[in-house]
C-alpha positions as CSV (number, residue, x, y, z in Angstrom):
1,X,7.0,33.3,7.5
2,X,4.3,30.1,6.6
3,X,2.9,28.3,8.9
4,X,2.2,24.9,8.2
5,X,-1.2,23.7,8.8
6,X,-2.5,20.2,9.7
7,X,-5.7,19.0,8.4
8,X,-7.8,17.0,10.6
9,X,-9.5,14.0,8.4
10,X,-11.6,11.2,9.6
11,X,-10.3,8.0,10.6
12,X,-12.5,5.2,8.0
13,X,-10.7,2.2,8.9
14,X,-8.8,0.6,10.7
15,X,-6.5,-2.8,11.2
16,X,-4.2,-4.5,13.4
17,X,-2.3,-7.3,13.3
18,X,-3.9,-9.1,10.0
19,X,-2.2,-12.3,9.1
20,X,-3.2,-14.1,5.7
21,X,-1.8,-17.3,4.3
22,X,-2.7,-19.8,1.9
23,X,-2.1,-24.1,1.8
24,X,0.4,-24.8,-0.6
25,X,0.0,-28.1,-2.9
26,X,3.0,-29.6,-1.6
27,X,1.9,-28.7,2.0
28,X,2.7,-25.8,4.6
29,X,1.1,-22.7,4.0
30,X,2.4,-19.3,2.4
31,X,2.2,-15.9,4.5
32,X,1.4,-13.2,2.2
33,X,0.5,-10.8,5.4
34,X,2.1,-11.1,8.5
35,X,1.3,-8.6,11.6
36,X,-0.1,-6.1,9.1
37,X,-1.2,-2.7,10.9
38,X,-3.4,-0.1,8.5
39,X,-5.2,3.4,9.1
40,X,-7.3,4.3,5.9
41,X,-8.6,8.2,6.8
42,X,-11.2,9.9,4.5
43,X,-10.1,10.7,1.3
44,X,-6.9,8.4,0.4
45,X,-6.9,5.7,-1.5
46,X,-4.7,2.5,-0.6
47,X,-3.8,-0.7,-2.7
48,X,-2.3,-3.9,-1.8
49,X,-0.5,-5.5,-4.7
50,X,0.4,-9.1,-4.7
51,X,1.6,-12.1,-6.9
């Protein structure tokens, strides 16, 4: 039987709660992040795609 093993990496970065918006032409704004929680650990790569 395997045993499954859990490889300890280190914690790089980390965020909580981010909130990003933008002013609109016509006025008001436009949330593109709202209550955004991230860990980024050693070794992974993360990307935040918008448009």
């Amino acid at each position: 039987m395997a045993m499954a093993s859990t490889i300890q990496t280190k914690q790089v970065l980390q965020i909580t709660g981010v909130r990003k918006a933008f002013p609109r032409p016509s006025g008001g704004e436009l949330t593109v992040l709202d209550d955004v929680d991230m860990t980024l650990k050693e070794g992974e790569i993360v990307g935040l795609l918008g448009r």
